[in-house]
VOLOMAR-318292 format. One record per residue (C-alpha): x, y, z; residue in three letters. Coordinates in pm, whole numbers, plus 50000, padded with zeros to 5 digits. Layout:
XYZALA/...
This chain:
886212258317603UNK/889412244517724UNK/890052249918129UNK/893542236918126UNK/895732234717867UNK/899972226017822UNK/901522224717595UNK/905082208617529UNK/905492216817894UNK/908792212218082UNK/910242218218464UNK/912842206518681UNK/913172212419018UNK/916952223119067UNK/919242231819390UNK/920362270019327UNK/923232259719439UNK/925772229119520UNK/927592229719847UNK/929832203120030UNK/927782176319823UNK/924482182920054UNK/922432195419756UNK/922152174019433UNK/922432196019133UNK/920172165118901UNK/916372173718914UNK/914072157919205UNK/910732156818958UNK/910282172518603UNK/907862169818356UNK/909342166018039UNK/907782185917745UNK/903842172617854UNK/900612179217652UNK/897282180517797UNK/894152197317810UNK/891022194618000UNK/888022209517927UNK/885392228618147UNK/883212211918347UNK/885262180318314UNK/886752155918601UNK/889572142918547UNK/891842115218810UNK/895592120718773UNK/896972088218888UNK/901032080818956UNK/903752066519194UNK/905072096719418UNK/907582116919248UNK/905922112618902UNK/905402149718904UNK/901382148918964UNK/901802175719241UNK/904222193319014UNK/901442194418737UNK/898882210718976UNK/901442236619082UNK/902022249918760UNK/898062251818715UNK/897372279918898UNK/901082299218896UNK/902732286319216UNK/905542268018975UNK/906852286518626UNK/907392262418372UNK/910792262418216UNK/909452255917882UNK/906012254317712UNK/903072272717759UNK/900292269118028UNK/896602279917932UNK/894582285518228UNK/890402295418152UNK/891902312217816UNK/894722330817998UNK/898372329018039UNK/899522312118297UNK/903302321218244UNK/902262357918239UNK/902612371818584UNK/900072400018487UNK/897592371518507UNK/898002348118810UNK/895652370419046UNK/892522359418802UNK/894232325118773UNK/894162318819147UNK/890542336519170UNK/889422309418959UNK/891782278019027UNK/891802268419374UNK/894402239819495UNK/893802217719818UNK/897452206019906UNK/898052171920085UNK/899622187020396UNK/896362207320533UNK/899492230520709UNK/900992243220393UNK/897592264420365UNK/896472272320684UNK/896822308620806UNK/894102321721090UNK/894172315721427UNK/889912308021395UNK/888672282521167UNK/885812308720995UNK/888572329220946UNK/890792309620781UNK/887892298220583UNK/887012335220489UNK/890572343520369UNK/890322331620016UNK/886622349819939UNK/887742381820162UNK/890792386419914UNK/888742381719586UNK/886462411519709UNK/883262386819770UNK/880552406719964UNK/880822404520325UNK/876782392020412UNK/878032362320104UNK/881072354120276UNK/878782341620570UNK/876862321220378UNK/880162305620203UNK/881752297120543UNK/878422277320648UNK/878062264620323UNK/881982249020303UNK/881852237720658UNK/878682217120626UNK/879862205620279UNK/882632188420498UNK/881432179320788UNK/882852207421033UNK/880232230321116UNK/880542224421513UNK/884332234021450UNK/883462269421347UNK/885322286621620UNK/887582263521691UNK/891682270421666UNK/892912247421334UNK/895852240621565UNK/893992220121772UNK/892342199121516UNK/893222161921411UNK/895492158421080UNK/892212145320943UNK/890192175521099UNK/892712198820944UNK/892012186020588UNK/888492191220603UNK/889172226920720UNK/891562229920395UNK/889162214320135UNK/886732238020332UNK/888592273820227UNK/889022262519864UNK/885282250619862UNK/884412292519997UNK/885862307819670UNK/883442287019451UNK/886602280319194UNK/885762273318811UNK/888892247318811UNK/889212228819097UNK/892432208019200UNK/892602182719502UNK/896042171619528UNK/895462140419754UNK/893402162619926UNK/891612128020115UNK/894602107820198UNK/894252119620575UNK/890792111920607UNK/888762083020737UNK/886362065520483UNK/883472085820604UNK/885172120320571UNK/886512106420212UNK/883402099420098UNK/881412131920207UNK/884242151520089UNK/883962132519721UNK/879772137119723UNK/880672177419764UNK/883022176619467UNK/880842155019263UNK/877942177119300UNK/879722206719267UNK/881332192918961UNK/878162177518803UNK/875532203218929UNK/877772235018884UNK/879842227618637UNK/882892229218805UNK/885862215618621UNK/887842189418887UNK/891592178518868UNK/891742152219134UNK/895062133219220UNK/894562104719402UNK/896042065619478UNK/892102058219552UNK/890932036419276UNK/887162038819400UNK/888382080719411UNK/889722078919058UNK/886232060718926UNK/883782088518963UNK/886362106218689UNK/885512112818314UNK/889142105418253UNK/892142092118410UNK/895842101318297UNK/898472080618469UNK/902452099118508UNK/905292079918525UNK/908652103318548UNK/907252134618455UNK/905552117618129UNK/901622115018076UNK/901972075617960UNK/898222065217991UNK/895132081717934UNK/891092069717870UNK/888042060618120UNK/888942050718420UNK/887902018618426UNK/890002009518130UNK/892862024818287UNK/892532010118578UNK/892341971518437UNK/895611976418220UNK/897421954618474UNK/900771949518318UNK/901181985218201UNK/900641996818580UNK/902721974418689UNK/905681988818439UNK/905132026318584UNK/905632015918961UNK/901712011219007UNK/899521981919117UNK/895881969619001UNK/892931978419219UNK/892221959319521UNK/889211942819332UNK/890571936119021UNK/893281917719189UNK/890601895519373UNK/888981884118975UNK/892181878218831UNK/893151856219130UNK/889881836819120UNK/890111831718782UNK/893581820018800UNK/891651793419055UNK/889341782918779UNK/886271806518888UNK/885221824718535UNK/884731856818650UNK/885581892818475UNK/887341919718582UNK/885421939618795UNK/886361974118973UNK/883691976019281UNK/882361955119512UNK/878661952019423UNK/880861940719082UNK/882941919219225UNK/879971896519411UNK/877811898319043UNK/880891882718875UNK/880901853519153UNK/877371847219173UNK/877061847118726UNK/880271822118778UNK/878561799718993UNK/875491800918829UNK/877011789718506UNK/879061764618683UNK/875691749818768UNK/875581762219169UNK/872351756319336UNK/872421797319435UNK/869321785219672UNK/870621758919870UNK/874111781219944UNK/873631788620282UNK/876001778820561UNK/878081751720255UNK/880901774620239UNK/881711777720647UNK/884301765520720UNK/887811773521023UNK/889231805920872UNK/892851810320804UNK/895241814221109UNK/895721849221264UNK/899301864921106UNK/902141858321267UNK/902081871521669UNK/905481862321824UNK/905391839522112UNK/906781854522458UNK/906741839722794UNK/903381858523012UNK/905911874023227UNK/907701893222923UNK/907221928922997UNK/909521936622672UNK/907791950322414UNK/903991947122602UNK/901661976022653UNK/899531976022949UNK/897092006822996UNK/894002015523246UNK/891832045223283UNK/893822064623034UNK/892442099122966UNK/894022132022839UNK/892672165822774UNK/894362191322564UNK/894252229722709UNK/892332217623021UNK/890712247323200UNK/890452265922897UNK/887282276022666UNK/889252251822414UNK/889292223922591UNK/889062190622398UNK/888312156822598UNK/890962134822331UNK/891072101322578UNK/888242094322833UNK/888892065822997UNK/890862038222743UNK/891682004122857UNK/893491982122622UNK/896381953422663UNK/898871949022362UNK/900831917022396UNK/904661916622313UNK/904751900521954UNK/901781915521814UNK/901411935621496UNK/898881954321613UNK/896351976021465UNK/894582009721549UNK/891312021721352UNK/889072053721393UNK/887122080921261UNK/888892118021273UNK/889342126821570UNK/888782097121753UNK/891982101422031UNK/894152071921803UNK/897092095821783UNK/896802112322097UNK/897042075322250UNK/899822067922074UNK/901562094122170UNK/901662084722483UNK/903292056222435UNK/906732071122447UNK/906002097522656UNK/905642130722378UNK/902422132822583UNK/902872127022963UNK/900112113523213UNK/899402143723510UNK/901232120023755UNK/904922120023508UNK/905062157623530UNK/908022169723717UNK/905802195923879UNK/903042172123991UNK/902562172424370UNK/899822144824508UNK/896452163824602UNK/895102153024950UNK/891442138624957UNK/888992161325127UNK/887102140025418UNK/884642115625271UNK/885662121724902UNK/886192095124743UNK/889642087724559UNK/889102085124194UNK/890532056523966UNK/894182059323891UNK/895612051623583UNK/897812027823484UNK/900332028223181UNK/903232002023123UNK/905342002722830UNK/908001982622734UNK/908491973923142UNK/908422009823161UNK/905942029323399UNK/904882056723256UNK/902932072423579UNK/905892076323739UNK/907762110923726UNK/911292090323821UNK/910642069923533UNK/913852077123295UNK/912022084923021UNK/914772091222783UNK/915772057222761UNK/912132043622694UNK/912252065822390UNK/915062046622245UNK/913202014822322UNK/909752028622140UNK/910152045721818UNK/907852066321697UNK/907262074421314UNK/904402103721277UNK/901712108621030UNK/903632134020811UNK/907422126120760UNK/908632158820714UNK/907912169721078UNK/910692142321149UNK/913292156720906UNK/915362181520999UNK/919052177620943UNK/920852188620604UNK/921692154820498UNK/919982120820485UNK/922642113020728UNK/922892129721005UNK/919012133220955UNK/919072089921055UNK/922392096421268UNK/921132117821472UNK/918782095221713UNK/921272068721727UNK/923722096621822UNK/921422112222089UNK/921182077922236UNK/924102063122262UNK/927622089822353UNK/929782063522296UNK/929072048921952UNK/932142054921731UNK/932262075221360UNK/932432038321239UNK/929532027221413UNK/927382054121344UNK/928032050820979UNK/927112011520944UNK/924132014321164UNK/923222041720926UNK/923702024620621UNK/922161993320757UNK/919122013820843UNK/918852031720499UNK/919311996920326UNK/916641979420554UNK/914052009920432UNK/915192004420076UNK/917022038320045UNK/920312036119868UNK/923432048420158UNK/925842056019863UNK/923592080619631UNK/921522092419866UNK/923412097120217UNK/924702131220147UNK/921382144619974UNK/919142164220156UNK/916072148820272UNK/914052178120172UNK/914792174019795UNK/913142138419820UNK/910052125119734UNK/907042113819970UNK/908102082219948UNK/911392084619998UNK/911062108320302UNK/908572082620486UNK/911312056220422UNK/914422081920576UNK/912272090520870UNK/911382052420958UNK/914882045120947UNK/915612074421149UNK/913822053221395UNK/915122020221342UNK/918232025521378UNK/918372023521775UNK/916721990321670UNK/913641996621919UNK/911421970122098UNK/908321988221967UNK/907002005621659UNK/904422025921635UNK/903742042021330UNK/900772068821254UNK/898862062820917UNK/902502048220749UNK/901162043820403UNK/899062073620383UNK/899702093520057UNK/902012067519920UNK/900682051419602UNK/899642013919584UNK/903411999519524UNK/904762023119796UNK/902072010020039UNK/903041976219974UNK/906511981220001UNK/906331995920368UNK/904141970620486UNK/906621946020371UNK/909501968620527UNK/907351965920868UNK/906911923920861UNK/910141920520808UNK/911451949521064UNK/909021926121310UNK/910231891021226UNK/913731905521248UNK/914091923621580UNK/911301945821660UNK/908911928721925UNK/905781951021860UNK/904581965521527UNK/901721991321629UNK/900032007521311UNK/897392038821313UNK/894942033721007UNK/891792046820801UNK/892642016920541UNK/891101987620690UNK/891911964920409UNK/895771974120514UNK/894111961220877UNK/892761929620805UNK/895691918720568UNK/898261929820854UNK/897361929021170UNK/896911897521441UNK/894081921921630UNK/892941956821606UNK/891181985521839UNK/888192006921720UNK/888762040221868UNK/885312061321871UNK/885242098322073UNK/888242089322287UNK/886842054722394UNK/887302022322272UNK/884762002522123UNK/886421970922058UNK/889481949022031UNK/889311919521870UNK/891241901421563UNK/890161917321240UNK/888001888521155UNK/885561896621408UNK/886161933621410UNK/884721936021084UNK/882041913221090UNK/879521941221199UNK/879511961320900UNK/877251984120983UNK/878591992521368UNK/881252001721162UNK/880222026720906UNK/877772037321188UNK/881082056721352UNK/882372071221009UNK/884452035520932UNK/884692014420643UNK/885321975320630UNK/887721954620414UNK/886891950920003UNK/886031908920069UNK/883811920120331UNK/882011944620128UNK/881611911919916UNK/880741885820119UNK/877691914220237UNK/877041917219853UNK/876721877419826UNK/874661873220187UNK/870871882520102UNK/872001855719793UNK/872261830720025UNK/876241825419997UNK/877721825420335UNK/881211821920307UNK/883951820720679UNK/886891839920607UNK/889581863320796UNK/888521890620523UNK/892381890120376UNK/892561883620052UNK/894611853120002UNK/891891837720261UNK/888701852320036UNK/890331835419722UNK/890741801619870UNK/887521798520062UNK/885921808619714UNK/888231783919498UNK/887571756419720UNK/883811764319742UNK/883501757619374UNK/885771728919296UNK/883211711419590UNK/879881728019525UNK/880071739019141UNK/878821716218913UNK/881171710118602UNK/883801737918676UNK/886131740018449UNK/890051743318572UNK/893191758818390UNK/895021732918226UNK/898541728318172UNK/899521703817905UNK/896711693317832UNK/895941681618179UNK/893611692518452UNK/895231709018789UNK/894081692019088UNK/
């Protein structure tokens, strides 16, 4: 039996109405006149570049979108009857990418319990369901907890959670992980497996996680509201060029064979890491390579950190300088929540710095100190100095400099640090606000600065737009809220860049884009730091984003931190890592593959370094290697 099926399906998203130019009267996203079907029990990966109309396509699965043309078939039934969208949603259960959009209890079981207790599931089952969902993800000692108070990542869980409770025949995850660090991912993938495999659940997943997208019987790639590719995922996923014409990139390891083999390594396209390291070690075998006498050959001075800006030690401009840190949210309170205990850490002006961390770890909580959204006990207007009783002993104070800024300080003119540290957050639209892409970037720059002219304010705004890649002269007068992911993470970073600040943090920046958007703002960011910004300070789960970005990083674990180091000796101790719910870099997943082989290989873990070491490995170690030619001639 079919579980989904469209047919000739077609929507538009489209303003009601057009006023002063703010609302565009063309369509945001649209599918245009798409046929699919997936059949029960099946799992299939929906793969696309934001604003190919993937989320748009789950919508209209389970009634929350009408189509404006074609017919939707959900479990045999109607979907474009009204009559039949309470049994629809009974059966189809959607996890949205914002964990927000579907929260709605004040108590985590509750919310939890909302979906089964409006389907008419037996009270003495619902029980079981809550226990069942929350230890499916993870969050069982988070049972009574307020989903206000939870991490972005924490939230997720909590959403995947209530969808997991109703036990849906059709299950759609609409980048449903993107929030989560690789631990959570990966539990959170083992549920829907198992559910998928053992009860026959059918799973629409929509992901930009290649490794996500593999456990799929199918992928189906959009591209402008169009289905263009379709097969087993790791065909899909190989089709290089194709991807590349709908706005999408290869895998991470795929990338790696094609670049080794364009270094004269024979080696095959390969979509994991465990594949990845057999394709070396078959290369080097044929090549002749002494696999026994490997070990310690390949060492070797790895590549130069990235680029840290050089600044004179007494540079307080654009350096963060913090001791004894520690914050709790609702102190005094049965929900209290120890986020900071204690962090020490020194960012030097220049750096593009990195910050790494299981759920819940305190990494956004720190950062939001930073520009003072969260304020140290001693900043408060109200705080008044409490006198030692006789023979207690004064506790540590803390310390936290910003930007030459002191952030202990109540007098401190906090106002003006803001404009010197921007601050983009882990969801865009909580930035967005205004009724044009305009004022929405004018408005800091405005709030600033009293005395900047119209003239002013409207080339610093176009300069901003243009830096982000946003174009000033189609999309100025739009409204941000009729963009696309991608294109509201680009309006609120420039929103922030346009007071041109010493430092910029940014909180998971590429999460949810797909693999070309995620290059693009990391690109946006080197050059924003080369430029004019001092200090580039990035919040990540993707560690491979880390190690190809970042001059050093901080492991955040249960409001401490564990380490700071450059990401070549960060992630050198695989399993400290994954021991705290982290992942490490694709090469380094490699090079671990390769180790008990006896392959050692020194290398900063970015790609460009992995590649090299490996090229120039062979050309010295592999016995009649063969090297692309050109002409007829060997490359040197």
């Amino acid at each position: 039996m079919e579980a989904v099926k469209f047919e000739k399906v077609y929507f538009s998203y489209q303003a009601d109405e057009e006023k002063d130019g703010v609302f565009s009267s063309e369509a945001a996203f649209s599918l245009n006149g798409v046929d699919f079907s997936v059949e029960e029990g099946e799992f299939v990966a929906v793969l696309g570049h934001n604003g190919s109309g993937k989320s748009t396509l789950a919508r209209l699965m389970n009634g929350l979108l009408s189509p404006s043309g074609g017919k939707i078939t959900m479990l045999g039934l109607d979907a474009t009857n009204e009559k039949n969208l309470f049994e629809i949603r009974k059966q189809v259960g959607i996890v949205f990418q914002n964990p927000d959009n579907q929260m709605v209890a004040s108590i985590v079981e509750d919310d939890i319990a909302f979906g089964p207790e409006n389907v008419g599931i037996a009270r003495a089952e619902i029980g079981e369901r809550i226990a069942f969902a929350l230890d499916a993800v993870g969050m069982s000692e988070f049972r009574r907890s307020t989903p206000s108070r939870l991490s972005g990542g924490q939230k997720q869980r909590i959403a995947i959670a209530g969808v997991l409770a109703l036990k849906p025949r059709v299950m759609i995850l609409d980048e449903a992980t993107a929030m989560l660090d690789p631990r959570g991912r990966k539990e959170v993938m083992d549920v829907v497996l198992r559910l998928n495999r053992e009860e026959k659940i059918t799973v629409i997943l929509i992901t930009h996680f290649p490794e996500e997208a593999m456990l799929a019987d199918r992928a189906i790639v959009m591209s402008r509201g169009d289905i263009v590719m379709q097969g087993k995922p790791e065909e899909v996923l190989s089709r290089g060029e194709e991807l590349e014409k709908y706005s999408l990139t290869l895998p991470r390891a795929v990338k790696l064979c094609r670049d080794l083999k364009k270094g004269g390594l024979e080696v095959q396209d390969a979509l994991t890491a465990e594949g990845v390291a057999s394709e070396i070690e078959n290369a080097l075998k044929k090549q002749g390579a002494d696999m026994q006498d490997l070990a310690l050959t390949a060492k070797g001075n790895a590549s130069a950190p990235l680029l840290v800006k050089k600044n004179e030690p007494a540079d307080e401009k654009g350096r963060i300088y913090c001791e004894n840190l520690h914050y709790v949210y609702n102190p005094a309170s049965p929900f209290a929540t120890h986020a900071l205990d204690g962090v020490n850490l020194e960012i030097n002006a220049g750096e593009f710095f990195g910050i790494i961390g299981h759920t819940g770890s305190g990494k956004s909580t720190f950062v939001q100190h930073l520009n003072a959204l969260l304020k140290v006990p001693t900043a408060e207007k109200k705080y008044k100095e409490k006198r030692l009783k006789k023979g207690e002993i004064e506790p540590p104070k803390t310390v936290l400099k910003v930007d030459g800024y002191d952030l202990t300080d109540k007098n401190t003119d906090f106002k003006e640090l803001r404009s010197k540290v921007g601050m983009v957050f882990q969801y865009p639209e909580y930035q967005l606000f205004a009724e044009t892409v305009f004022e929405d970037v004018a408005f800091g720059l405005k709030n600033f600065s009293k005395e900047i002219t119209e003239e002013e304010t409207r080339r610093s705004v176009r300069d901003a737009m243009e830096t982000v890649g946003l174009d000033y002269r189609t999309l100025a007068k739009r409204s941000p809220f009729e963009l696309s992911g991608g294109q509201k993470r680009r309006v609120a970073i420039a929103g922030v860049i346009v007071t041109k600040p010493e430092i910029l943090v940014l909180d998971e920046p590429a999460a949810g884009l797909d693999p070309l958007g995620k290059e693009e703002i990391m690109q946006l960011l080197h050059k924003i730091h080369k430029e004019w910004c001092k200090t580039v300070i990035i919040v990540s789960h993707d560690m491979d984003e880390i190690a190809e970005n970042c001059s050093r990083a901080a492991i955040f674990s249960e409001g401490k931190i564990l380490a700071v180091a450059e990401p070549k000796t960060l992630f050198e101790d695989t399993e400290k890592l994954e021991n705290i719910g982290l992942d490490v870099p694709l090469t380094a997943k490699i090079l671990s593959e390769l180790l008990p082989l006896g392959l050692s290989i020194d290398c900063d873990f970015t790609s460009a370094d992995f590649v090299k070491k490996f090229i120039d490995f062979a050309k010295t170690r592999g016995a009649g290697m063969r090297l692309p030619t050109k002409g007829g001639q060997k490359n040197a």
